[in-house]
PADOSE-811778 format. One line per field, with one value per residue (C-alpha): residue in three letters; x, z, y. Coordinates in pm, 1 decimal. Layout:
% residues N
aa <- c(ALA,...) $
px <- c(X,...) $
pz <- c(Z,...) $
py <- c(Y,...) $
END
This chain:
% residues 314
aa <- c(UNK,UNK,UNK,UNK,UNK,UNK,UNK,UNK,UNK,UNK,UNK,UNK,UNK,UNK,UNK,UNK,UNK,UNK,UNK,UNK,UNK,UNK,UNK,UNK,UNK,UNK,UNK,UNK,UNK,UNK,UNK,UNK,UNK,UNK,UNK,UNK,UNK,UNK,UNK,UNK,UNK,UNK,UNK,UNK,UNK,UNK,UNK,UNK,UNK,UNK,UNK,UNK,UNK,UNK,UNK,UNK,UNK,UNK,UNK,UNK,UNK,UNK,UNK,UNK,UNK,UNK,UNK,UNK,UNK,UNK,UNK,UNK,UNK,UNK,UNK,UNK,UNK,UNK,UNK,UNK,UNK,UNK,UNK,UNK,UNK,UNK,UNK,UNK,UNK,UNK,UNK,UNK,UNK,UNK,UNK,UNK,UNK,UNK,UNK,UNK,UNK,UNK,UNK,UNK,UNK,UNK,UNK,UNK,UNK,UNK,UNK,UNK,UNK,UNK,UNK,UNK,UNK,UNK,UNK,UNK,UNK,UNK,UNK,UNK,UNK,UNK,UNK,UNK,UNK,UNK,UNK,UNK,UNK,UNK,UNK,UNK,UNK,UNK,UNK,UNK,UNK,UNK,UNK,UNK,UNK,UNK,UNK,UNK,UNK,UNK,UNK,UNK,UNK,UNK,UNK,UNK,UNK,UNK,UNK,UNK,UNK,UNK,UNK,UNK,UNK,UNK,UNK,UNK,UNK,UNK,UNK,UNK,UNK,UNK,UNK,UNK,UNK,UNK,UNK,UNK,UNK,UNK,UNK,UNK,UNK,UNK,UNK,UNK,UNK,UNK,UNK,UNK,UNK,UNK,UNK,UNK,UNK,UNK,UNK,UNK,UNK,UNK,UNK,UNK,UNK,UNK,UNK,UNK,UNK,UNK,UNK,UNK,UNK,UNK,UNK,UNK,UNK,UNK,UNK,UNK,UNK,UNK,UNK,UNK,UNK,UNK,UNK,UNK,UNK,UNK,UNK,UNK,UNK,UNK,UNK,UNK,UNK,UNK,UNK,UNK,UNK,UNK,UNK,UNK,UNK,UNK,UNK,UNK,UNK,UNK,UNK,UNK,UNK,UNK,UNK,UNK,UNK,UNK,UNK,UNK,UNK,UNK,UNK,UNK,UNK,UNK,UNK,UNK,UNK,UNK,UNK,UNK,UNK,UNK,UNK,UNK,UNK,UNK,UNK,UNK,UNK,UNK,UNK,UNK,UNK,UNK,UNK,UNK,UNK,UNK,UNK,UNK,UNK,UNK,UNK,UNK,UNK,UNK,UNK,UNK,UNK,UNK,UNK,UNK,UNK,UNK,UNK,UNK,UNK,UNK,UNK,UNK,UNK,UNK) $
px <- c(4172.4,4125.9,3799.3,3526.8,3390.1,3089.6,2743.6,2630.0,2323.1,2357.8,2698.2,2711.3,3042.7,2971.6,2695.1,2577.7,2325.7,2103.5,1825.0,1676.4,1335.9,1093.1,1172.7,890.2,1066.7,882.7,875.1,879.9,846.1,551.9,352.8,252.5,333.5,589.9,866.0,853.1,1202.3,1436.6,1699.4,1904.6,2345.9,2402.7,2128.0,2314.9,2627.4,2492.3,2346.5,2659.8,2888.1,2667.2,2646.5,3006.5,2944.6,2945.3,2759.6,2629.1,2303.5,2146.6,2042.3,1758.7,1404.8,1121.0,754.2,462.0,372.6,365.1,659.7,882.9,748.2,939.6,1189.0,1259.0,1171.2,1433.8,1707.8,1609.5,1646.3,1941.7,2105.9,2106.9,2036.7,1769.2,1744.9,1884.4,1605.4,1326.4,980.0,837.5,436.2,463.0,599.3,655.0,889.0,1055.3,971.0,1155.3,1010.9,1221.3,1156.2,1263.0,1226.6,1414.0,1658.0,1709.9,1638.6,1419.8,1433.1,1128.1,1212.5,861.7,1106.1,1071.5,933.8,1021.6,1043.4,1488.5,1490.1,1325.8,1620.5,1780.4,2106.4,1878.5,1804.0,2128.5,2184.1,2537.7,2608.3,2576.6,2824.0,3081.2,3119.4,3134.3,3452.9,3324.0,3030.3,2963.1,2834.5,2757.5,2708.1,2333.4,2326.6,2412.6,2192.4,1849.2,1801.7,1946.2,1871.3,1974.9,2300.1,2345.6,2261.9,2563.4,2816.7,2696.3,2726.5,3079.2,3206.3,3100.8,3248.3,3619.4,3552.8,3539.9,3814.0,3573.8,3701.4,3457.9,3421.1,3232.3,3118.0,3066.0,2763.1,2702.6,2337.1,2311.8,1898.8,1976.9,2165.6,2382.6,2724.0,2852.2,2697.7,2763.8,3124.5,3165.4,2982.2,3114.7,3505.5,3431.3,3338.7,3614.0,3864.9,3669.3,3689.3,3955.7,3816.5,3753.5,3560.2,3494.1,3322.2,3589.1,3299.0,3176.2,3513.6,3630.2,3410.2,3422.6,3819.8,3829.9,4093.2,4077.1,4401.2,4406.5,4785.9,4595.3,4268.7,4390.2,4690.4,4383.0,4208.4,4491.9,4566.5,4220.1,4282.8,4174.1,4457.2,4267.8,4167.6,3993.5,3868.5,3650.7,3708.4,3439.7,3473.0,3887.9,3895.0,3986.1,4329.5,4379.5,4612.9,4776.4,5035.3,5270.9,5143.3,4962.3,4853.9,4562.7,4378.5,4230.2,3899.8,3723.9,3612.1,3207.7,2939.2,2765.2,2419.0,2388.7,2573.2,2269.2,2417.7,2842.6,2978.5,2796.8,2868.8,3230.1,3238.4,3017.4,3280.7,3559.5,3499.6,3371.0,3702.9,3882.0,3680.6,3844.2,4196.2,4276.6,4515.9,4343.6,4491.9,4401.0,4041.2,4036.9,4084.5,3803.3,3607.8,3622.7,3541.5,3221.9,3119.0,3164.2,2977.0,2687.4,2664.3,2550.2,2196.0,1944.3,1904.0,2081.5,1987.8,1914.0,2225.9,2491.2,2689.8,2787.6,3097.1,3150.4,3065.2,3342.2,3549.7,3513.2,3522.2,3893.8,4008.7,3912.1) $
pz <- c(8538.1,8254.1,8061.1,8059.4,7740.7,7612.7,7755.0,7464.3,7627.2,7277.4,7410.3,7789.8,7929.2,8251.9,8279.9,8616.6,8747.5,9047.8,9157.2,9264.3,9515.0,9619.4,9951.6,10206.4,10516.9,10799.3,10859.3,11232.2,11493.0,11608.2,11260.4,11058.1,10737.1,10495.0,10288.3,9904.3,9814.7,9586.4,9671.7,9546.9,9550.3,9231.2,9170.0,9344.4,9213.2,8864.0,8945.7,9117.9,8800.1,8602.0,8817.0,8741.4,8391.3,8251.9,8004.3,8210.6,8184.7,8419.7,8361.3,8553.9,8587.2,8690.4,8743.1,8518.0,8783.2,8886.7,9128.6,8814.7,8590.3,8867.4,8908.6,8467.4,8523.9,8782.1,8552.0,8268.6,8467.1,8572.5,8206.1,8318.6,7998.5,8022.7,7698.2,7893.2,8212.0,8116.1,8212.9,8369.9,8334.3,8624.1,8943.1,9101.1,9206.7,9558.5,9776.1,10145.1,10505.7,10682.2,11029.5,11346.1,11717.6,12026.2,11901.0,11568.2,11184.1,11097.1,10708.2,10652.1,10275.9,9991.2,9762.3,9733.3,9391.5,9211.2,8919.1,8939.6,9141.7,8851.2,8591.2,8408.5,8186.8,7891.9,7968.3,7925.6,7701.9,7583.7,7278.5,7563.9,7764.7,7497.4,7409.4,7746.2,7936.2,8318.8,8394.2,8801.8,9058.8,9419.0,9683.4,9634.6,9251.4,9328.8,9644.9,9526.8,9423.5,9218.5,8826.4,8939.8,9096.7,8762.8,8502.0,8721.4,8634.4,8270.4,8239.5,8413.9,8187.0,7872.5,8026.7,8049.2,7710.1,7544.0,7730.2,7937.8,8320.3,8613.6,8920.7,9249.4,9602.0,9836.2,10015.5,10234.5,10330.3,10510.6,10533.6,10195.0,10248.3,10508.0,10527.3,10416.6,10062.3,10057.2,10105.5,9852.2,9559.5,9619.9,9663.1,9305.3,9178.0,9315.1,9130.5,8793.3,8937.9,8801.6,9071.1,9377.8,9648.1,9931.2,10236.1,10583.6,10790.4,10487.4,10421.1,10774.7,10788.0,10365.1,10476.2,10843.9,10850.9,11013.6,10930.1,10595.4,10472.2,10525.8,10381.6,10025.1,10034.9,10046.2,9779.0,9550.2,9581.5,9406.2,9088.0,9116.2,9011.0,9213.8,9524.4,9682.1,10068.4,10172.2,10578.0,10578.4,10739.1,10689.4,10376.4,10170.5,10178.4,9823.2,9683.6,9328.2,9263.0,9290.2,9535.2,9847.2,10076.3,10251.7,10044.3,10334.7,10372.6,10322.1,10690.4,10651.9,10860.0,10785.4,10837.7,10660.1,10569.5,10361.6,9989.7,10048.3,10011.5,9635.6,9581.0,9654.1,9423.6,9111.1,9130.9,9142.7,8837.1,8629.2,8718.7,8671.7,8304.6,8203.2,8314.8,8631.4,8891.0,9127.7,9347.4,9161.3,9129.3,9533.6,9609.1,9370.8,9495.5,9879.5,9803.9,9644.4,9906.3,10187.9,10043.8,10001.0,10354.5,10396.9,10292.7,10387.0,10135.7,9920.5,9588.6,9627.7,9778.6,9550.3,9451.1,9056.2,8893.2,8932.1,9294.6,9328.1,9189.5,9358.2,9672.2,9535.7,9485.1,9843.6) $
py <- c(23368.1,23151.7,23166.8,22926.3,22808.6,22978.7,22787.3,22595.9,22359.2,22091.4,21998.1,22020.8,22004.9,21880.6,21636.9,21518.9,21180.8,21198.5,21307.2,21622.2,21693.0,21927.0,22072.7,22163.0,22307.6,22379.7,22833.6,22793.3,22547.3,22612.6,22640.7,22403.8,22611.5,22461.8,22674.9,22512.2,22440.9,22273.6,21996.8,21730.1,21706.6,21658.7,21912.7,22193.1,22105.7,22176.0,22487.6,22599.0,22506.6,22691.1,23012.7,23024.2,22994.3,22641.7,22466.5,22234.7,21927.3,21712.2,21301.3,21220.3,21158.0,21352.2,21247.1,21400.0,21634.0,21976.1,21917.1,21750.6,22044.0,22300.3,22136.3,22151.7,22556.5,22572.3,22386.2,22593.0,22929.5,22830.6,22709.3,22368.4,22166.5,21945.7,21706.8,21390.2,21467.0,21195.9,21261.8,20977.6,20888.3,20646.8,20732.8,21103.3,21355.0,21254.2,21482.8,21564.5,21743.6,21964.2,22020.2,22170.0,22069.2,22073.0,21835.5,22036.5,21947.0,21646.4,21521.7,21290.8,21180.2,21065.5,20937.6,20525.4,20458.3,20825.1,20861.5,20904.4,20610.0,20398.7,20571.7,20262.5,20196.9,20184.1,20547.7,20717.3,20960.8,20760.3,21056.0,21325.6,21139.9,21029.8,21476.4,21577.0,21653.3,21574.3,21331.5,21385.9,21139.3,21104.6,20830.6,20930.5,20837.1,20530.0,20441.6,20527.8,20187.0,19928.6,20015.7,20394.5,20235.4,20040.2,20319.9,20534.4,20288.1,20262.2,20605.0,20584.0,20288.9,20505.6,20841.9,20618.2,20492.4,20800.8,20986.5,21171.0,21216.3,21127.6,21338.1,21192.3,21308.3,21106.5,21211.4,20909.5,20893.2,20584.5,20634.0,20522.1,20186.5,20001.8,20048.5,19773.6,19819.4,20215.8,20091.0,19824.8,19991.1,20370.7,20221.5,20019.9,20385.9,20591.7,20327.3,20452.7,20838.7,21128.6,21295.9,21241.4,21509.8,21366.9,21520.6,21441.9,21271.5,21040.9,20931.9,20835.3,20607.9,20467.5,20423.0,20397.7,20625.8,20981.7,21103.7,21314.3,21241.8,20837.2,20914.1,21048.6,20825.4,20523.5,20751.0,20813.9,20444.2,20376.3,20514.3,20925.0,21186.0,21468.7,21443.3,21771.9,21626.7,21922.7,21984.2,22256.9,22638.4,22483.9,22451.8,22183.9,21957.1,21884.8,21579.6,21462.5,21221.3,21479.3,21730.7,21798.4,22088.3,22264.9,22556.6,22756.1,22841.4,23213.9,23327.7,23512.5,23558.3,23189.9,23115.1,22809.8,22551.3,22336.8,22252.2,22405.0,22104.6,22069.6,22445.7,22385.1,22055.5,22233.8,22532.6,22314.4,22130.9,22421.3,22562.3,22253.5,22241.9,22548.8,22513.6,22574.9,22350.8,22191.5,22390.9,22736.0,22591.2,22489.7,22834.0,22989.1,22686.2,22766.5,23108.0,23026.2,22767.2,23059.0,23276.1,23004.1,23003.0,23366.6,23278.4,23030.4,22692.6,22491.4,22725.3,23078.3,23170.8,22998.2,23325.0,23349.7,23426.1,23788.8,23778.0,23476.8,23703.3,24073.5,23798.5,23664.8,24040.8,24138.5) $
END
């Protein structure tokens, strides 16, 4: 398997936008004790890229507050550089609820007004972008308000500028926005995406097509050279230009799904970063999202390199 190049946290190779929360998920139903926790897509899919060994840095904002200030210890933990992560005297840390009732998970979200959702394009870290080699967005970056939306697709138009490829997911939260906006502004993104993951249910609806051969034939069509369309505990049905098939999935004892997808996407593109085919870098990819399922949360279970790799060798 071909290398990664060594972490070096001046020059991040993969850069990613968003924003990430505290979690407080509820222990049991009938308690009103709360679980502190970490979440966020883009978030994950940092931490997941760097478990596998790549040099990696988040662009974001955090509020002046304890829950910002964990948030930085997590990211520094986890090698996630965090020069281009502003600290924000205003406006908080977004914060989400998870709990559980008869009719299963409820996510209350305290995130109007945080400090990520204030980020601007006067805020990014253009220098960071312009020496990077993958600058990764979701459907999230862009819906947590307007300047957020805006500072994405500065960040984009300086990534293509420079020669630096764009990945996005999807992630369709439409708590976020209506549907008619998600679709507009994340289609005008995926024409400035290399590469494209999208999650099956989120782009059904984006394309109104449920067939795969249609929905990466309207993706391809866009402008992306890879697309990887995760279909879950199935794997993932990955398309170029030239070339398309289904990369199985690995079959394990899951627990929870919470934060695969983003594992999936943060190993594909550290793999992707240091050489692999798409195809090559599927397989590695679906491996690691499996194994994030054997675990509860989005974080603690995100396996790292070696383990992806006794896993392969199995």
């Amino acid at each position: 398997m071909t290398p990664l190049n060594p972490l070096n946290p001046l020059n991040p190779h993969i850069l990613a936008l968003g924003e990430a929360m505290i979690e407080f998920n509820q222990s049991t139903r009938n308690e009103p004790a709360y679980l502190q926790g970490f979440g966020g897509d883009v978030s994950n899919f940092l931490i997941a890229a760097a478990r596998q060994g790549a040099a990696t840095g988040f662009v974001s904002a955090v509020g002046n507050d304890q829950f910002g200030q964990l948030l930085l210890d997590l990211w520094r933990a986890e090698n996630v550089d965090t020069s281009a992560v502003r600290v924000d005297q205003h406006a908080p840390t977004g914060v989400y609820f998870v709990s559980h009732g008869e009719s299963g998970h409820r996510f209350d979200y305290l995130r109007a007004g945080s400090a990520a959702s204030r980020y601007a394009p006067s805020d990014v870290p253009l220098d960071l972008i312009a020496n990077a080699k993958v600058v990764h967005l979701s459907g999230i970056s862009l819906a947590i308000s307007v300047s957020a939306c805006d500072a994405a697709f500065a960040a984009i138009d300086h990534a293509r500028r420079h020669g630096v490829k764009v990945s996005f997911d999807t992630n369709l939260r439409l708590k976020l926005w209506p549907l008619a906006r998600a679709r507009a502004v994340m289609l005008e993104a995926i024409r400035a995406t290399d590469i494209c993951l999208p999650s099956y249910d989120d782009v059904t609806v984006l394309t109104g097509h449920d067939d795969k051969d249609a929905i990466v034939d309207a993706l391809l069509a866009l402008g992306p050279k890879i697309v990887a369309l995760k279909l879950g505990k199935e794997g993932a049905y990955i398309a170029t230009p030239d070339e398309r098939r289904v990369v199985p999935g690995r079959v394990v004892n899951a627990v929870d799904a919470t934060g695969a997808g983003d594992c999936f996407g943060g190993a594909f593109i550290a793999r992707i970063v240091a050489g692999d085919d798409p195809f090559t870098a599927a397989r590695y990819a679906n491996v690691a999202a499996a194994l994030s399922t054997r675990g509860f949360g989005a974080v603690a279970p995100i396996p790292d390199r070696a383990t992806v790799e006794r896993a392969l060798g199995e």
